[in-house]
C-alpha positions as CSV (number, residue, x, y, z in Angstrom):
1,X,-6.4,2.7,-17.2
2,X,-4.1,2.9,-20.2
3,X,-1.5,-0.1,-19.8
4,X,2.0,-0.7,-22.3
5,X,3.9,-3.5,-21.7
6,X,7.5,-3.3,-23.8
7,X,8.7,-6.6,-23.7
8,X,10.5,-8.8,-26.4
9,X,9.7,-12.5,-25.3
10,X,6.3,-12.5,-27.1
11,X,5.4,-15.8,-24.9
12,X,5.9,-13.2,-21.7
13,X,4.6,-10.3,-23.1
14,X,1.1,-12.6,-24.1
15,X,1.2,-14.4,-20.6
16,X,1.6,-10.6,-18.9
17,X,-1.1,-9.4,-20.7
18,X,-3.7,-12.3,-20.2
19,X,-3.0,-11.5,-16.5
20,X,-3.7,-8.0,-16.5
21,X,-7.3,-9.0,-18.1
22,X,-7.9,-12.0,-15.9
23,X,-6.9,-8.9,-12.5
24,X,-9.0,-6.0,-14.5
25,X,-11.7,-8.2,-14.9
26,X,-11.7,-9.7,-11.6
27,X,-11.3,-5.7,-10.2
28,X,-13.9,-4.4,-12.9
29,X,-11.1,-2.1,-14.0
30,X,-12.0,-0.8,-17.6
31,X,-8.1,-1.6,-18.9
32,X,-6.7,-0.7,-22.3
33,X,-3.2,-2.6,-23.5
34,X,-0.8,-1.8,-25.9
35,X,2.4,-4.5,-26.7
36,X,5.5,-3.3,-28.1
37,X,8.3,-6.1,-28.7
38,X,10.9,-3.2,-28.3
39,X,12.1,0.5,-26.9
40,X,12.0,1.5,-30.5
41,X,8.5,0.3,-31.4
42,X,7.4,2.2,-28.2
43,X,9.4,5.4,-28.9
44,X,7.7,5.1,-32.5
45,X,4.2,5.3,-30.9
46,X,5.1,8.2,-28.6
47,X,3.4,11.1,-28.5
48,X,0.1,9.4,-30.0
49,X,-0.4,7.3,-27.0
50,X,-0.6,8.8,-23.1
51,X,-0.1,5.9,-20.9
52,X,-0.8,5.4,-16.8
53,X,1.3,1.9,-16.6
54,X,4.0,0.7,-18.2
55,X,5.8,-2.2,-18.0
56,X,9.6,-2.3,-19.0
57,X,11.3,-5.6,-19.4
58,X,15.3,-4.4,-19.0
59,X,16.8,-6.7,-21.0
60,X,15.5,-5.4,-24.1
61,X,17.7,-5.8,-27.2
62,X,19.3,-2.5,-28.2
63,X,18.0,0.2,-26.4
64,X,17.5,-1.7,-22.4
65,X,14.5,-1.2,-20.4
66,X,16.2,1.6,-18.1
67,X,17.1,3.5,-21.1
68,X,14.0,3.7,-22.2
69,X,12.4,4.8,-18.9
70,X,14.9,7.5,-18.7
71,X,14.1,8.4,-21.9
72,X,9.8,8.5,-20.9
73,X,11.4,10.5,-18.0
74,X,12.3,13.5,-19.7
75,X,8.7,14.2,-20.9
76,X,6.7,12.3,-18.2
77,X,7.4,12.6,-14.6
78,X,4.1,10.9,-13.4
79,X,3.5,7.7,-15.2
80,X,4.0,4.8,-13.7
81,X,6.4,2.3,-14.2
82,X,6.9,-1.6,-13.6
83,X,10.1,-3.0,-14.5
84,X,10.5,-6.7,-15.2
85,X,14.0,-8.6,-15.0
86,X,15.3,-11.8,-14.4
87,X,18.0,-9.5,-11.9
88,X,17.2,-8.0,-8.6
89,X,20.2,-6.3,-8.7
90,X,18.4,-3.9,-11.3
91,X,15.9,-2.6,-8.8
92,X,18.1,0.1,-7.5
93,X,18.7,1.6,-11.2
94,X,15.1,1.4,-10.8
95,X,14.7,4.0,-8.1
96,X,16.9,6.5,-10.1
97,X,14.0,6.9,-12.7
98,X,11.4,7.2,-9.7
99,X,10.0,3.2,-10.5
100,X,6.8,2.0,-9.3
101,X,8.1,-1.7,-8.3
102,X,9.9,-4.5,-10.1
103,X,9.1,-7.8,-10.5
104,X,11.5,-10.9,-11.2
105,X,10.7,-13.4,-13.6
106,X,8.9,-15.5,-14.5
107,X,5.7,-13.2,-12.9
108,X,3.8,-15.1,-10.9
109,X,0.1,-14.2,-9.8
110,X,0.3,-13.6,-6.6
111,X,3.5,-11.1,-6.7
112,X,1.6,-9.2,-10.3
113,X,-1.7,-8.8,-8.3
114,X,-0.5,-6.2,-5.8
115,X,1.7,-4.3,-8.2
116,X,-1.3,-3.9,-10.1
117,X,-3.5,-3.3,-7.3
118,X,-0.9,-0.6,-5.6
119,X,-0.9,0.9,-9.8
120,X,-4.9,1.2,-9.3
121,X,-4.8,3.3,-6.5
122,X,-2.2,5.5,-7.4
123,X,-3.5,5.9,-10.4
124,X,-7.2,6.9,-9.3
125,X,-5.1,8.8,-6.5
126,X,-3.5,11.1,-8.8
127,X,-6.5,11.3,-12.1
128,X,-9.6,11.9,-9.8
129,X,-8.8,12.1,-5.8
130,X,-8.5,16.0,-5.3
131,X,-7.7,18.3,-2.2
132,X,-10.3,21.1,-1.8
133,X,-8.3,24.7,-0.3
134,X,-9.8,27.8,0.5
135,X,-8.2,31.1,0.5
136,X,-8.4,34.8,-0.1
137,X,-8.4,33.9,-3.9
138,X,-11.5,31.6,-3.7
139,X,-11.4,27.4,-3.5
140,X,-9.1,25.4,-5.4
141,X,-9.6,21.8,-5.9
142,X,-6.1,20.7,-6.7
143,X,-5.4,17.0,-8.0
144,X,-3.3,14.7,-5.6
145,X,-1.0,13.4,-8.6
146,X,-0.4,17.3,-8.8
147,X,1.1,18.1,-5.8
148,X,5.0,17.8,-5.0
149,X,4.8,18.5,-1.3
150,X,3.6,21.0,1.0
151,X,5.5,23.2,3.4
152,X,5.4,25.4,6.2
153,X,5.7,29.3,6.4
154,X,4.7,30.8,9.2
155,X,1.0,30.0,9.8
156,X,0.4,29.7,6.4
157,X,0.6,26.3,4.0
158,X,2.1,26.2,0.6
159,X,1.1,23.5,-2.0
160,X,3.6,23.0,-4.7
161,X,2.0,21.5,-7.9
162,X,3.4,20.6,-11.3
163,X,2.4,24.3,-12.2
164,X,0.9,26.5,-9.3
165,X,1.7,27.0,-5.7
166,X,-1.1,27.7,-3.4
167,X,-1.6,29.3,-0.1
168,X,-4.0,28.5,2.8
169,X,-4.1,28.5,6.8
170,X,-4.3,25.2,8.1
171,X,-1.4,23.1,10.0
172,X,0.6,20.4,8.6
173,X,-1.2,18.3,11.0
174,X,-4.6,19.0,10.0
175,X,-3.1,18.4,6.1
176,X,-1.5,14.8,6.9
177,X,-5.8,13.9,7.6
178,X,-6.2,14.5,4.5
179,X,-3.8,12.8,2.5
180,X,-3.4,9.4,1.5
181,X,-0.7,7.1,2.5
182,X,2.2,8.2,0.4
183,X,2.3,11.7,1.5
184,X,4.7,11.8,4.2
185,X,6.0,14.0,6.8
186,X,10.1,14.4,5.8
187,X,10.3,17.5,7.9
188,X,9.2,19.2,10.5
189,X,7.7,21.8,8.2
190,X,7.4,19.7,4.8
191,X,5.2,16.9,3.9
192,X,6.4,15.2,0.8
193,X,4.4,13.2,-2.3
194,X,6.9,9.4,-2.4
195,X,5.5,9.4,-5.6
196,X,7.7,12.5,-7.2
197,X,10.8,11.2,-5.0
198,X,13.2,10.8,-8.2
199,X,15.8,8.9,-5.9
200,X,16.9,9.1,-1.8
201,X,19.9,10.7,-0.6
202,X,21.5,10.4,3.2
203,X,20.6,13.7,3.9
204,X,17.4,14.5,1.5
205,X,15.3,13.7,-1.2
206,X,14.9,14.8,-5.2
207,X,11.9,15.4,-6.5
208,X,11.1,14.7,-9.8
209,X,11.1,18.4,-11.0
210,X,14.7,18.5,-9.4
211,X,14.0,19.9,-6.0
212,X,15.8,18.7,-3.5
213,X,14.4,18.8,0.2
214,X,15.8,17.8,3.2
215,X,14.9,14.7,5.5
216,X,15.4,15.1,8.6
217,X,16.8,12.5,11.4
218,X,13.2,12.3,13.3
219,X,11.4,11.6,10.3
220,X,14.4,9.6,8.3
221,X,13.4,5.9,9.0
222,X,9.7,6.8,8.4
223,X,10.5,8.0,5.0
224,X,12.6,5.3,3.9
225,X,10.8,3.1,4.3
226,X,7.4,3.6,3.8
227,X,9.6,4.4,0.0
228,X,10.6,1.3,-0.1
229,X,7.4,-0.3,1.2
230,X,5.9,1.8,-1.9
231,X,8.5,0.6,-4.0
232,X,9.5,-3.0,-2.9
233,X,5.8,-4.2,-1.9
């Protein structure tokens, strides 16, 4: 796992990343991390560098730590993000950039371990756990971190990825099975990925490629919160 951490207190950013090691070493999790003292110094490293985590501190000098994640945003919909802040009040600008989780300072173990843990397993979720489909054109193995949601026509299920929608018979019932935790039912007919929710509306949901869906009453207190059970801890 390819790990940044933008953060401008060097005595943070070192204590931040001796923690990572001492959790990846404890996990045997084959980590990689990168320190930038600033938004700049990690714009100036992009594209040369893909990364799966990153954590923001948002009271960066110039260019903030929200910035700087909207900025990632606009190229990359599916890495991760951890904010840290000495304000909780900034989690909810969190959400508008599709966060991971945010963690007050000063980071203690046992709040960084399941952030890091929850990072893991998306992370392995979305780079190797795939969902095998059959249809007329053959078997697809499609990559969880791919899909967007899935949806109901008729008798037949559509996948929509990143790129490519797929088609196959099976129910929405028989697809929940196979899915891990943070694909959830929002509809009757629709089955969404939390982790492309861009941000939460009263009546629906944006994705992260901008489509909006709808959330119905039945499913509405299911949704929000296993969100913010994603997102919160």
């Amino acid at each position: 796992m390819r790990i940044a951490i933008c953060e401008d207190n060097m005595n943070d950013q070192q204590l931040l990343k001796g923690a990572i090691k001492d959790w990846a070493n404890a996990r045997n999790v084959i980590v990689e991390t990168s320190c930038y003292h600033d938004a700049e110094a990690f714009i100036a490293a992009q594209p040369n560098i893909a990364f799966d985590l990153i954590f923001l501190d948002i009271e960066m000098g110039k260019m903030k730590g929200i910035e700087l994640a909207e900025w990632i945003r606009q190229t990359d919909q599916s890495v991760l993000i951890v904010f840290l802040t000495s304000y909780s009040q900034y989690a909810v600008a969190g959400y508008e950039v599709n966060a991971l989780h945010y963690l007050i300072k000063p980071l203690s173990q046992t709040k960084l371990i399941p952030v890091l843990d929850k990072a893991n397993l998306f992370w392995r979720d979305s780079k190797k756990n795939t969902l095998l489909v059959s249809n007329k054109l053959g078997q697809h193995e499609i990559l969880l971190g791919n899909i967007f949601y899935f949806a109901l026509n008729s008798h037949t299920a559509i996948i929509h990825t990143d790129t490519e929608i797929f088609e196959f018979r099976k129910t929405l019932e028989e697809i929940e099975e196979l899915l891990p935790a943070h694909f959830i039912r929002c509809y009757r007919s629709i089955i969404i990925n939390l982790l492309k929710v861009q941000s939460m509306r009263k009546d629906g949901v944006i994705l992260s490629n901008s489509v909006k869906l709808p959330v119905s009453r039945n499913f509405s207190k299911k949704v929000n919160d296993a969100y913010m059970r994603l997102h919160m801890g």
